[in-house]
C-alpha positions as CSV (number, residue, x, y, z in Angstrom):
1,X,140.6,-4.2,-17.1
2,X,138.8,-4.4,-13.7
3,X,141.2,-5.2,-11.8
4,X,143.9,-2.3,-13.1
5,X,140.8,0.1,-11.4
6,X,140.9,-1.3,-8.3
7,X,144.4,-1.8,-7.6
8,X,145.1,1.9,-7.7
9,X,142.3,2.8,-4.4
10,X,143.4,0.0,-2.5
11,X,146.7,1.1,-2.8
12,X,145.8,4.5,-1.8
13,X,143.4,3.4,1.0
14,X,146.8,1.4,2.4
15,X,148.6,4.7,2.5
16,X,145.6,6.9,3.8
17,X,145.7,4.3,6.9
18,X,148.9,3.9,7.7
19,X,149.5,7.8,7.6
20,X,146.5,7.6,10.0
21,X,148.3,5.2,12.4
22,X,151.7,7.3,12.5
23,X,149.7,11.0,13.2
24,X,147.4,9.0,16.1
25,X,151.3,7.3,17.6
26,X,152.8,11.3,17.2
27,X,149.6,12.8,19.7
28,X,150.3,9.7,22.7
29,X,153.9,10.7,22.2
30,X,154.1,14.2,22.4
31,X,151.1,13.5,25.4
32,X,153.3,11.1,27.2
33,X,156.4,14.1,27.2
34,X,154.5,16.8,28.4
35,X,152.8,15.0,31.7
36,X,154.8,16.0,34.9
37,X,156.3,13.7,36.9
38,X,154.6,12.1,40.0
39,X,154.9,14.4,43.2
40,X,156.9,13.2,45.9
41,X,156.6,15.0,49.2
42,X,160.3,14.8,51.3
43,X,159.5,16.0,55.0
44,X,161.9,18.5,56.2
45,X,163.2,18.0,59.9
46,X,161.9,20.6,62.2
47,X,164.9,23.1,62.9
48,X,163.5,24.3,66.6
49,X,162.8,21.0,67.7
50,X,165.6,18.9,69.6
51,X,165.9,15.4,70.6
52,X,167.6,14.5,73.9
53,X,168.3,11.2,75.6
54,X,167.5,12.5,79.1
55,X,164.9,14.8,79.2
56,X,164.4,14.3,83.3
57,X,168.0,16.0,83.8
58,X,166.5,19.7,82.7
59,X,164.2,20.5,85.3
60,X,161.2,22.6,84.2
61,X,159.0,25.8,86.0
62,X,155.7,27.0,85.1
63,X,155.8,30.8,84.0
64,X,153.6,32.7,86.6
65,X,151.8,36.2,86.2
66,X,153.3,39.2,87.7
67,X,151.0,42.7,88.2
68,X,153.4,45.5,87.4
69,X,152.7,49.3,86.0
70,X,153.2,49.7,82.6
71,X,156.3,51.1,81.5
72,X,158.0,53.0,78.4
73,X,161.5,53.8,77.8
74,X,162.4,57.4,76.0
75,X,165.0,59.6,75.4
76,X,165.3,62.9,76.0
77,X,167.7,65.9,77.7
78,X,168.0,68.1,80.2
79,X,167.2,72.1,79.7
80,X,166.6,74.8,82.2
81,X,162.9,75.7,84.3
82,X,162.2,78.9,82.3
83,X,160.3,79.9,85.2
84,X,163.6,79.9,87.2
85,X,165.3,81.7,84.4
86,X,165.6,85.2,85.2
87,X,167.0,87.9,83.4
88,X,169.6,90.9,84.3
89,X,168.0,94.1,83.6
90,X,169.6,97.0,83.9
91,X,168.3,100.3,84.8
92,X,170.6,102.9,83.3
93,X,171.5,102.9,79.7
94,X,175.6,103.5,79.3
95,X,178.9,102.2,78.9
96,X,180.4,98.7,80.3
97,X,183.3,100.1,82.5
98,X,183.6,96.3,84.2
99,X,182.3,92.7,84.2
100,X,182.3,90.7,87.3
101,X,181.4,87.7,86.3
102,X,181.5,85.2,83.4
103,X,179.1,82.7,81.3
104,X,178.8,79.8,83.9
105,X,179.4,81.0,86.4
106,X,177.3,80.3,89.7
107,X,176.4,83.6,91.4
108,X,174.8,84.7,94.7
109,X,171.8,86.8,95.3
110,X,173.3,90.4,95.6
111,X,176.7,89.6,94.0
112,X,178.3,92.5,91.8
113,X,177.8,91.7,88.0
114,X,179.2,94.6,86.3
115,X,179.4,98.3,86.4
116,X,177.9,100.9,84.1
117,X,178.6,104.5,83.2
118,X,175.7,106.1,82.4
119,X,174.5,109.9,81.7
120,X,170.9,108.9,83.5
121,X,172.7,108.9,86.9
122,X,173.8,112.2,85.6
123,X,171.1,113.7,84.7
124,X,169.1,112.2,87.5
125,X,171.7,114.0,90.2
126,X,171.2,117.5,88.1
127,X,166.9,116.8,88.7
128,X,167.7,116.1,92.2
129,X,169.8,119.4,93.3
130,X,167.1,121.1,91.2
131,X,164.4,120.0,93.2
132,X,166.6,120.5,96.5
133,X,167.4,124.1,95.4
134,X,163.3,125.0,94.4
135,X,162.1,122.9,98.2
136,X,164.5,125.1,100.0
137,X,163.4,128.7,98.2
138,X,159.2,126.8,98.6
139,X,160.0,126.7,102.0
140,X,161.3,129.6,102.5
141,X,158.6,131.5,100.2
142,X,155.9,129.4,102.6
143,X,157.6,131.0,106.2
144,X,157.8,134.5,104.9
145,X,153.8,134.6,103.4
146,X,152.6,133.1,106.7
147,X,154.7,135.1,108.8
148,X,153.1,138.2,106.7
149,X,149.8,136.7,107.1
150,X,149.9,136.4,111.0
151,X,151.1,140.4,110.4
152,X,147.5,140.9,108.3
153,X,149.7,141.7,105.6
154,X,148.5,138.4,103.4
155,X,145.7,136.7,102.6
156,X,145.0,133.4,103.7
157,X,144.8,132.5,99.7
158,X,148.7,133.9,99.6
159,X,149.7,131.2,102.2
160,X,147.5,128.2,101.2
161,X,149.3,128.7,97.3
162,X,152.4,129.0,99.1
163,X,151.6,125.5,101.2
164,X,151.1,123.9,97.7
165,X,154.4,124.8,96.1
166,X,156.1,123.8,99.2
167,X,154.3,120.6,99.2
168,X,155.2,120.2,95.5
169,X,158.7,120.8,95.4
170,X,158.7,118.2,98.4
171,X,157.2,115.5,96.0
172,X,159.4,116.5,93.4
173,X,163.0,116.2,95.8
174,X,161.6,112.4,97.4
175,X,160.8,111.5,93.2
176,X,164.3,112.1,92.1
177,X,165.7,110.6,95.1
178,X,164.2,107.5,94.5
179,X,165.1,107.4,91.0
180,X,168.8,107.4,92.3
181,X,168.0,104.7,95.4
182,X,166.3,102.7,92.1
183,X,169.6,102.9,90.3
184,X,171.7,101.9,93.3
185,X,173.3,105.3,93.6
186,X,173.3,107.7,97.1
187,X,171.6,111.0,96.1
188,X,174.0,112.5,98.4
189,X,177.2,111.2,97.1
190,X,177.5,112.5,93.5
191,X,178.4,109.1,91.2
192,X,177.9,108.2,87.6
193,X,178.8,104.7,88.0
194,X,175.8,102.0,88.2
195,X,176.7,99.0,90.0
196,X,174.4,96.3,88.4
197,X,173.7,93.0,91.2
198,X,172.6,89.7,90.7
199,X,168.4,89.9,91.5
200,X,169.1,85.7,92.3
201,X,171.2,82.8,92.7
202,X,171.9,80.4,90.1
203,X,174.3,79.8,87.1
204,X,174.9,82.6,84.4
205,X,173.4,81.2,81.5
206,X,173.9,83.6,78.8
207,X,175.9,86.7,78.4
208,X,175.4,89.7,76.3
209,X,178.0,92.1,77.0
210,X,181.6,92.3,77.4
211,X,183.8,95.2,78.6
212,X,183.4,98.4,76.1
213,X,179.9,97.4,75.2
214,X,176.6,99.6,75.1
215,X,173.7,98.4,77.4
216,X,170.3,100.4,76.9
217,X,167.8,100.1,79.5
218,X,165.4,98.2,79.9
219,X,165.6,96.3,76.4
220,X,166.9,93.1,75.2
221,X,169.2,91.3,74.9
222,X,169.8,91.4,78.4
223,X,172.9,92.0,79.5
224,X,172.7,88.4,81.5
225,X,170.4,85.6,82.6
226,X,171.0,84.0,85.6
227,X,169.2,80.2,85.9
228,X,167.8,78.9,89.0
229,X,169.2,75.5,88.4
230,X,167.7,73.3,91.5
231,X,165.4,71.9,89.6
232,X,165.2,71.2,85.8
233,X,163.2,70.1,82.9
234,X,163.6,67.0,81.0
235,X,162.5,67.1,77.7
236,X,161.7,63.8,75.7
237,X,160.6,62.9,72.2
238,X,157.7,60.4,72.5
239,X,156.6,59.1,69.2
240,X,152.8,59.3,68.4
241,X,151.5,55.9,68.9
242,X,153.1,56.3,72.1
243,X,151.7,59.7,73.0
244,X,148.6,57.3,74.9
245,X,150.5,55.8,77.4
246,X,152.0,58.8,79.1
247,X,149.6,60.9,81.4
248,X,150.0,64.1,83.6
249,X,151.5,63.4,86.8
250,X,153.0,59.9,85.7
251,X,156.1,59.1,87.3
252,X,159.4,58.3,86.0
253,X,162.4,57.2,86.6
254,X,165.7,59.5,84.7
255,X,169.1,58.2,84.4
256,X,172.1,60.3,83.0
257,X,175.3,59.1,80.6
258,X,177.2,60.7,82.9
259,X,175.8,58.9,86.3
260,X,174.8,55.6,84.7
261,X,174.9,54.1,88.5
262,X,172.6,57.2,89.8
263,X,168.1,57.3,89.0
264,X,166.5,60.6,89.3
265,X,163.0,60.5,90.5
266,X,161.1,63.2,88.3
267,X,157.1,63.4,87.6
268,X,155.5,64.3,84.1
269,X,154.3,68.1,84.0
270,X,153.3,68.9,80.5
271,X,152.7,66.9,77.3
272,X,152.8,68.9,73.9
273,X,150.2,69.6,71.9
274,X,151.8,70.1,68.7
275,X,153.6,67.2,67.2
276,X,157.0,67.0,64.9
277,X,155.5,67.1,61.3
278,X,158.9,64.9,60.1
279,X,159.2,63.0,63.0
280,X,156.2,62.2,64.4
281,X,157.0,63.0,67.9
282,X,155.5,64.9,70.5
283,X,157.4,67.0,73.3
284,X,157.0,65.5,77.0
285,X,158.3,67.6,80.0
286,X,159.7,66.0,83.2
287,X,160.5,67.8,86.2
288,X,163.2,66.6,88.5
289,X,165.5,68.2,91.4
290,X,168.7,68.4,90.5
291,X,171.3,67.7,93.2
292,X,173.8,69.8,91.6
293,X,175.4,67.4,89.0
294,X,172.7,67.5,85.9
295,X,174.4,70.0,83.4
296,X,172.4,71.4,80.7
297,X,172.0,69.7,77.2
298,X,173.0,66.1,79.0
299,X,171.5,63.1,77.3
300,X,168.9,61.1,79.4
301,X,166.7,58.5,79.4
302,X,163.6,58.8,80.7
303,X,161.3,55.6,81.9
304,X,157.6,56.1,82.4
305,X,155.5,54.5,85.0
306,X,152.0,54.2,84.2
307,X,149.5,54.7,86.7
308,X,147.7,51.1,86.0
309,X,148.5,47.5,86.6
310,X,149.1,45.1,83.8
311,X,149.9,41.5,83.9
312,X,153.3,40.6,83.0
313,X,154.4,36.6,82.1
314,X,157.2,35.6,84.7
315,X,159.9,33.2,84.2
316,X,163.2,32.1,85.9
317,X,165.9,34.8,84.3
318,X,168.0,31.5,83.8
319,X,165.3,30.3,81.5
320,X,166.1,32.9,78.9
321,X,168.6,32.5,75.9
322,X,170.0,35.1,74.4
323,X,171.5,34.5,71.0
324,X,171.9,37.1,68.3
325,X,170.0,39.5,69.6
326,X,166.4,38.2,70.6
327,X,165.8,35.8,73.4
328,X,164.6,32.2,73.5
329,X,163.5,29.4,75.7
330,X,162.7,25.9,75.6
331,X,159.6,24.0,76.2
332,X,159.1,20.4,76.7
333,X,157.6,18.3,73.0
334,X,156.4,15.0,73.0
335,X,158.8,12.0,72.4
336,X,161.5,13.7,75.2
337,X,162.1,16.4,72.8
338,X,162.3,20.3,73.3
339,X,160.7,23.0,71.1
340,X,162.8,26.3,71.6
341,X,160.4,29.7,71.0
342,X,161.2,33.0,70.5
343,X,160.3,35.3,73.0
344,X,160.2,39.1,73.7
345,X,161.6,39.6,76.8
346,X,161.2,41.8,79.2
347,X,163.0,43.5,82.4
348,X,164.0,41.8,85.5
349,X,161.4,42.0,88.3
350,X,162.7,44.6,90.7
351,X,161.4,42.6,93.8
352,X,163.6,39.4,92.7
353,X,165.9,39.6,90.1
354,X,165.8,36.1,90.1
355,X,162.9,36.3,87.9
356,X,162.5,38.0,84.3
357,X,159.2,39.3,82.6
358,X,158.0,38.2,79.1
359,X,156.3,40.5,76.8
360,X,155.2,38.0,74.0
361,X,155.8,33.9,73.0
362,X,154.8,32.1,76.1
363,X,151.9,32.6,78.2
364,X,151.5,31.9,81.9
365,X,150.8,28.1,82.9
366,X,153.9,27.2,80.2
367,X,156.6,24.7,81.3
368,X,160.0,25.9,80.4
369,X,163.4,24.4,80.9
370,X,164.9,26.5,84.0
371,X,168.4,26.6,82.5
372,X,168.2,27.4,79.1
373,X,172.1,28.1,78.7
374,X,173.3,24.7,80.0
375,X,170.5,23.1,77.6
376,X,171.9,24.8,74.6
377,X,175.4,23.8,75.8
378,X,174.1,19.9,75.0
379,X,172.4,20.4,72.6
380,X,175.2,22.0,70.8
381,X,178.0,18.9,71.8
């Protein structure tokens, strides 16, 4: 009877361990899936580093400093001095009987531009008889009261009113004969034509009226506007954060589309004060003597010399790769290798153009390989 008892717990006790056993195995399996794998670290070759089997065949130079003025490059165009643009006014209001000249067309000081008829010519010959006609009687009114005065016949008030009107109708005759002289007519040849002359030379930069047309005086538009074209403006767009390195009286240096092989000398007049809102620009003026080729509304590109030094990095110009659009050159590694570095490069030095500046990537002291292209060459084989 004992022993049925006891042989039920054991049996259960048996089970309870063994599940025991199979849930502990379960965890150190599932742990054993889930650690990662060991890290291995694979070192990647270096892809600006070369190996070559005679490094002594490439000689090397030591980039240098250079002092130079600071420079920036800018766009711009070219537009008329509006001081030298002066405008056609005429004097007479009438009708356009004829039109000498044309838009763009270069005209000389005095030249015939066009020729009005007008009712002020008109009516300033009508004032001037008039006047004639009332200083002929005022003389005439002066003789006869002095002559009666000498006789005792007048008083010496008589002739001293008769001395003003004379003197008036005088004033009144040189008036309305200047008024004709002003509108280029003769007051003593009748004419109601106004001939209407250039006031300058230059080029006829706009036009207003054609045959047929109405011209009032003194009021815009202006019949014409003749432009003193000797010298110009060159307007540029200098963006803001550039706006600090441009000063008054800076020179630059202007070249043209048109003349690529031709530099203008100019010097820097104005800088805006107001800036584009959208483009963040600001408006620099150039002025430059034009030898008679610049056209208005030409593109140009303006270079501005600063009026400090700065020290430039110098390097052979052979020493400089260019590949895809940015420039490299090599530098001696240990182990006769070659690093090649990416540079920002500059412009050639105007006293040797031997030599080429370097904005960024190397500084002076640095040994570069002085032929970068034929390196590259055997490299590449």
């Amino acid at each position: 009877m004992k022993n049925n008892t006891l042989k039920p717990a054991l049996l259960l006790a048996a089970i309870a361990w063994l599940l025991s056993l199979a849930a502990c195995s379960s965890v150190h399996a599932d742990a054993s899936a889930e650690a990662p794998p060991e890290a291995k670290v694979v070192p990647f070759p270096d892809a600006a580093l070369f190996s070559v089997d005679h490094p002594e065949q490439f000689p090397l130079a030591a980039a240098t400093e250079h002092s130079a003025t600071s420079e920036l490059v800018v766009t711009g165009s070219v537009t008329p001095d509006v001081s030298r643009n002066v405008p056609v006014v005429s004097l007479a209001s009438g009708r356009v009987m004829a039109v000498h000249t044309r838009l763009g067309d270069t005209v000389q000081k005095g030249q015939l531009l066009m020729t009005i008829r007008s009712d002020d010519v008109s009516g300033g010959y009508s004032t001037y008889k008039m006047a004639v006609a009332d200083e002929i009687l005022a003389r005439a009114q002066l003789e006869r009261t002095r002559d009666l005065y000498e006789h005792g016949a007048m008083a010496l008030n008589d002739v001293q009113v008769a001395q003003d009107t004379a003197d008036k109708a005088k004033v009144a005759v040189d008036t309305s004969a200047e008024h004709l002289k002003l509108l280029g007519n003769d007051p003593d040849k009748m004419n109601s034509m106004v001939d209407i002359f250039a006031p300058v030379s230059g080029v006829v930069t706009d036009q207003q009226i054609t045959t047929g047309s109405l011209v009032q005086a003194y009021s815009t538009p202006y019949p014409f506007t003749i432009s003193d074209l000797s010298a110009t403006w060159i307007v540029c767009d200098v963006y803001e954060n550039d706006l600090a390195n441009v000063r008054l009286g800076d020179a630059a240096d202007i070249s043209l589309n048109a003349y690529p092989d031709r530099m203008f000398k100019g010097k820097v007049s104005n800088i805006g004060a107001i800036l584009d809102p959208s483009l963040r620009t600001g408006k620099v003026r150039i002025e430059v003597e034009n030898p008679g080729i610049m056209r208005l509304g030409m593109f140009a590109r303006a270079t501005f010399h600063g009026q400090t030094k700065e020290m430039h990095t110098i390097v052979p110009a052979s020493a400089v790769l260019h590949m895809h659009d940015r420039d490299f050159v090599y530098v001696p590694a240990p182990d006769k290798k070659f690093r090649r570095v990416e540079v920002l490069g500059g412009d050639l030095v105007q006293e040797n153009t031997n030599l080429q500046e370097i904005r960024s990537g190397i500084e002076p002291g640095q040994q570069v390989v002085t032929n970068a292209l034929v390196l590259d060459h055997v490299l590449g084989q």
